[in-house]
N, C-alpha and C positions, 0 to 999 in steps of 0.2 A: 476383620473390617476391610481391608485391603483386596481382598476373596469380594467380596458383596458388593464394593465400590467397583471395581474391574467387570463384575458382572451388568451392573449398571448399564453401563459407560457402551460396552457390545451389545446391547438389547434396542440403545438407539439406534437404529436405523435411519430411522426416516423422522423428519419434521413433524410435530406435533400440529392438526388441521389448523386449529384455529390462528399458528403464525405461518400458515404455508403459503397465504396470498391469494391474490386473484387475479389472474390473466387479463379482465376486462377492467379492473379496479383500479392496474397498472395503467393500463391504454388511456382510462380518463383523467388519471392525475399529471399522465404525463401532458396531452394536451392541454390541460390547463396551467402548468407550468410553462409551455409553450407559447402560451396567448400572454402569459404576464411578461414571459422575456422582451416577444413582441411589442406589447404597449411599452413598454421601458425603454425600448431604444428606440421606435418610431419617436416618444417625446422628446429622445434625447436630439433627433432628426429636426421637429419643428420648434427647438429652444437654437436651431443652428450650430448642434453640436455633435458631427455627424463622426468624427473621429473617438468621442467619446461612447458613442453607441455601436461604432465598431469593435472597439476594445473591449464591449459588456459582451461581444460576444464569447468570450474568453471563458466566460462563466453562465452561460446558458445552460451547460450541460449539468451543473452541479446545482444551479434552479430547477431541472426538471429533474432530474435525479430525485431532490427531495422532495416531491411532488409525487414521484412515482414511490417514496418511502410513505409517504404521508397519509395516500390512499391507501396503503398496506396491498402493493402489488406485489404477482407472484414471484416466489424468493426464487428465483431460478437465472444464474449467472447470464445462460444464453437471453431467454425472454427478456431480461433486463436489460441487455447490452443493447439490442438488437429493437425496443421500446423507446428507449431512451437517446439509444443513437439516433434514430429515423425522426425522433423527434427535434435531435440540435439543430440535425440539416434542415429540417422544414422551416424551422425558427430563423435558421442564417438565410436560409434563401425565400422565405415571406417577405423580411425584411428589406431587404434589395429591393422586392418587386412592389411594396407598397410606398419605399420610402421615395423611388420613383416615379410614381403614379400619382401618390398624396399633389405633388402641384398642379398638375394636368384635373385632378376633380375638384380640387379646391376654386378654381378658377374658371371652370366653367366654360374653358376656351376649346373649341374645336382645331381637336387634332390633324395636321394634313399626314399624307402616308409619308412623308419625309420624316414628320419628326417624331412617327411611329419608330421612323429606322433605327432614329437618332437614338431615341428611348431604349429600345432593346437594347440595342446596342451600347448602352451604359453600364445596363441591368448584366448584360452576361460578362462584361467584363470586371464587373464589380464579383460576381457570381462566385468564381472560382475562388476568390480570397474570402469571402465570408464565410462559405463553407469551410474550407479549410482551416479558420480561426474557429469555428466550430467543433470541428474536429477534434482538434490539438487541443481545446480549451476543455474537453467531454474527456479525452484521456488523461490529462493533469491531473483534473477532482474528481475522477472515477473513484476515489478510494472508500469516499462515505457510501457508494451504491455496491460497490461490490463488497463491504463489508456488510452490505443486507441482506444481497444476491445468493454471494454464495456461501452460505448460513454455517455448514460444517468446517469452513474455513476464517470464518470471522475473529476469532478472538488472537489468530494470527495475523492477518489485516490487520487488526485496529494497534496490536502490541509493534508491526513493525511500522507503522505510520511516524514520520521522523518528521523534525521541526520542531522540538526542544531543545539541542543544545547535545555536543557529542560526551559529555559527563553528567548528564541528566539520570541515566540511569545505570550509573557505573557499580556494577553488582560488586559483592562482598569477595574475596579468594575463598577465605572459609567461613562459617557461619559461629556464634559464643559458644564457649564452652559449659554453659553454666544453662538451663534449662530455664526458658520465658517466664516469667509471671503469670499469675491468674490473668491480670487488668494490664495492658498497657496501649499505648496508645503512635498510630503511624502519623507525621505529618509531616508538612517542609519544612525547612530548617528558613529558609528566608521571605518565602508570601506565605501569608494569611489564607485559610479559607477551607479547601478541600482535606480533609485529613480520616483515617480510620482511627476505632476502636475496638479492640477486643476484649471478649470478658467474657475466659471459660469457655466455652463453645459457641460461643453467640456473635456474630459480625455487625459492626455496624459501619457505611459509610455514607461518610457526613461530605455533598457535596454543595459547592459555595450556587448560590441562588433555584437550587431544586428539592427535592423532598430526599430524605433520608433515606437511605434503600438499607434493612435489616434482615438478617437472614441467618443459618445455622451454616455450621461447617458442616452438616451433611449433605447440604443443597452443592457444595461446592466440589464438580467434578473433574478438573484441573486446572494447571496455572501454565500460563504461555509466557516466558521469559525473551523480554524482547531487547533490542540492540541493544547500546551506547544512548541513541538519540529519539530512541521509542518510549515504551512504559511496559509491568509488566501485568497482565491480565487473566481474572479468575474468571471463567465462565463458569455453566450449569449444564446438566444435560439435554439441555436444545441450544447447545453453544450459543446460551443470550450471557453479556457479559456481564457480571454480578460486581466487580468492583476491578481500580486500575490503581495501582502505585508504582511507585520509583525505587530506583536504588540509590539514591541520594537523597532519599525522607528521611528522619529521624526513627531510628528503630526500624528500619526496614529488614534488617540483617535476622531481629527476633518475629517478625513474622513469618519469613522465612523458613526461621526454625521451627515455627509454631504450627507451621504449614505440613514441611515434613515430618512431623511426630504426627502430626494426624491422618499419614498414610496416603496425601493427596499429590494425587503424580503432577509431577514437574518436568515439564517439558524441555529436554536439552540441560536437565541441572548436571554442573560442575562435578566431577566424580571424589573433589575433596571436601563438600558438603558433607557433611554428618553431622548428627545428632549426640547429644553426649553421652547415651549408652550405648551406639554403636560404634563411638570413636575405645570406647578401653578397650572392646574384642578386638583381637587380628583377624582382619575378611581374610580368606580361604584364597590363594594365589591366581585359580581359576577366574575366581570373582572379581579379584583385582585387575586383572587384563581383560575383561570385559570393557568394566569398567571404564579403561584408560583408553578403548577402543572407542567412545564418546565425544565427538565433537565437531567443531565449525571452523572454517579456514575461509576466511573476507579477505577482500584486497588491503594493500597496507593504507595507512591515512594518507599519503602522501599522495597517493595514486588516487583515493576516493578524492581528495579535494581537488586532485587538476581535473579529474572529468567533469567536476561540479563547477567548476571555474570557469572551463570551455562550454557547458553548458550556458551557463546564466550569461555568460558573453555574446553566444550566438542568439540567444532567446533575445537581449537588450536589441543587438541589430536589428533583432527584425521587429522589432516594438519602435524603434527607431524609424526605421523608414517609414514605415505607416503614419506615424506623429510627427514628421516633419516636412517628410515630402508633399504637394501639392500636385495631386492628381489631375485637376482640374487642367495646370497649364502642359500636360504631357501629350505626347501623343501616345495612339493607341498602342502602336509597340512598344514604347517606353514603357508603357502603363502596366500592361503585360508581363515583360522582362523582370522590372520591378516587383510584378506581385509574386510572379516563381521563384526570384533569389529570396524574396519575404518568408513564402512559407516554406524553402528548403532551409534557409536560415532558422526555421522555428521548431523546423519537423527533426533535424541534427541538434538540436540543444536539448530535445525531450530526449534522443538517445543516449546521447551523452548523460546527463543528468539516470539515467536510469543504470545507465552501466556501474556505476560505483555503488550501486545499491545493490542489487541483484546477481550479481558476480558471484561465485564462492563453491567451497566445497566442504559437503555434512554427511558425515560419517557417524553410523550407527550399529554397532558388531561389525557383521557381515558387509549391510548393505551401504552401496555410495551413492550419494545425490550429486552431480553436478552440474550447473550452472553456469553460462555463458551468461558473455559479457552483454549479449541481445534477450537475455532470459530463456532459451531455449535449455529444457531441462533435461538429463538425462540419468536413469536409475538404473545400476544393476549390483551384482555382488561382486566384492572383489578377487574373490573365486575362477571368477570367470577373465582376469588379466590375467597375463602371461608374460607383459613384458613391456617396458618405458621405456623413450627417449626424449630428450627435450631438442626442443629445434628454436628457432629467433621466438620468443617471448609465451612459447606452450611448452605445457608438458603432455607427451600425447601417449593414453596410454593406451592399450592393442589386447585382444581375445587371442587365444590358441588360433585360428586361423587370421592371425596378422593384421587384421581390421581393427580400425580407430573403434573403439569404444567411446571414448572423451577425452575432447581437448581441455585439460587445464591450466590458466592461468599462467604465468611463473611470479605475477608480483602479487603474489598472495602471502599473507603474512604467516609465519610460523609453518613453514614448508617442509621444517626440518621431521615434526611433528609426522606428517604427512608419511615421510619418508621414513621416520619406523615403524610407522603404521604398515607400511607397505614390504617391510622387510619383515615382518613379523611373518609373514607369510610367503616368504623368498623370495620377494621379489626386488628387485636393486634396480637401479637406474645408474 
């Protein structure tokens, strides 16, 4: 079974047509996502609530975004980014130009070339900060588009999507010893609503205000185990995501189990999971160090909260100055000054904010993933080290001919870890 599922799984390649989109289908849902942002904050402009319709711009990008979902444009990361981008800036810089121009047509009054001047001259200096709140507002809730986008990576997206809670999905050490039921049932221990059933081969999940989605465990061709503050998710083989639970549901531990005896891979599972007739055999010593060769090294909590802390700190200032300050009575370099420390205040709190997230290093046999604290990724085999030193807050490890391979970390949790990992194969620090 495991032989024919594996076979599956490499046969996809590519996107099946009829979810692979449409390049033009993209372009019109976007501008019409576009023209709704617009009316929404031009009204918010003639109700005289013009700081309110600066702020929507924050979320423009995730109005066209689903727009650009909703036509069913093409799944393609770049086209998406690059659609959807072009579309925020249009929307923050439309805006500007009509919200300045709306008095000048309303009124009827001829313009002299002075207060043509006067007029630009509002517009571009308003200019630079609504785009830029565009921006920043388009890479915050990029998350729903690029789990559309980039399609062979979506059920990873959507599992590390965080904003539940850091015990929301706090997985099991080991899994029961005692083999699932025919019937039992996943749900939350404290709200109502969204919960699974299982019975036998047959999946059902029941979520709270949409239709029941049912399907067999043979449709189901792995599961993505995601953080602490994620969820974890089954997809199919056109990685559409078939169903999502937690590790804090009830019986989440026997599905789990229920999952593994059905020979369905588990993405990053714990090498002390087993099943209870593979727990009476002794695995083969080989197989054990494999095995123990598995896993993931995050920053510690400590560290993830102060970068979370400085973030949402810096991100308040520059929400702050915007809501409080009056522009009107500034002068232009005031105005100016003000809007650069705004959006460096905004653009430094989305990095921050990113860094505790994205950080880390994952480890699979051989090969190493690692991750900077900017997201910049780096892959090779640990083969290819030769040699470590740590210096003020890295560990930097080095090739046969003396070159950094990857800076990693040092407040990364469970280093120790790391470190016979890396002795396993002589290498010491």
């Amino acid at each position: 079974m495991a032989d024919m599922r594996n076979e599956k799984v490499e046969s996809t390649n590519e996107i099946s047509p009829e979810l692979q989109g449409s390049v033009l289908r993209g372009i019109l849902g976007s501008i019409a996502g576009m023209f709704v942002c617009i009316m929404a904050m031009l009204l918010c402009g003639l109700f005289q609530i013009e700081k309110s319709g600066m702020m929507l711009q924050l979320f423009a990008g995730l109005v066209i975004g689903w727009f650009y979902r909703l036509f069913h444009g093409r799944r393609s990361k770049m086209v998406a980014y690059v659609t959807v981008g072009i579309c925020t800036v249009l929307a923050s810089a439309l805006w500007v130009v009509l919200l300045a121009l709306l008095p000048a047509i309303g009124s009827h009054v001829h313009l002299t070339v002075a207060d043509w001047g006067r007029l630009w001259s509002m517009i571009w200096e308003l200019l630079l900060l609504c785009v830029g709140l565009g921006l920043i507002g388009f890479f915050v809730t990029r998350r729903s588009l690029l789990a559309y986008a980039d399609w062979k990576r979506a059920p990873w997206h959507i599992a590390y999507a965080g904003g539940n809670g850091a015990l929301y999905n706090l997985l099991p050490e080991k899994l029961p010893a005692i083999n699932p039921p025919t019937h039992f049932a996943v749900y939350s221990r404290f709200t109502p609503g969204t919960h699974i059933i299982v019975e036998g081969s047959s999946f059902r999940w029941r979520r709270r205000f949409r239709k029941d989605l049912v399907f067999s465990v043979h449709d189901i061709t792995g599961v993505v185990l995601g953080p602490g503050n994620g969820c974890n998710v089954l997809y199919d083989r056109n990685y559409q995501v078939l169903a999502k639970f937690a590790g804090s549901m009830e019986h989440a531990d026997l599905l789990l189990l229920w999952l593994l005896q059905w020979n369905i891979p588990i993405d990053r599972a714990p090498a002390e999971w087993r099943s209870p007739v593979e727990s009476r055999a002794e695995p083969e010593a080989e197989e054990s160090s494999v095995l123990q060769r598995q896993f993931i090294l995050r920053l510690k909590r400590s560290t993830r909260i102060g970068f979370a802390g400085i973030g949402w700190f810096l991100l308040l200032i520059g929400l702050a100055l915007l809501l409080v300050i009056d522009f009107s009575t500034l002068s232009m370099v005031e105005r100016s000054a003000i809007i650069i420390v705004t959006l460096a205040a905004m653009g430094m709190s989305i990095v921050y904010l990113r860094m505790g997230k994205v950080s880390g290093v994952e480890v699979d046999g051989e090969q190493m993933r690692v991750v900077s604290r900017f997201g910049r990724t780096t892959e090779f085999s640990v083969r290819e080290v030769s040699s470590v030193s740590r210096s003020m807050g890295w560990i930097v490890l080095y090739d046969r001919e003396f070159k950094t391979l990857a800076k990693i970390d040092s407040y990364l949790e469970n280093l120790d870890r790391l470190k016979e990992y890396l002795a396993f194969y002589g290498i010491k620090w």
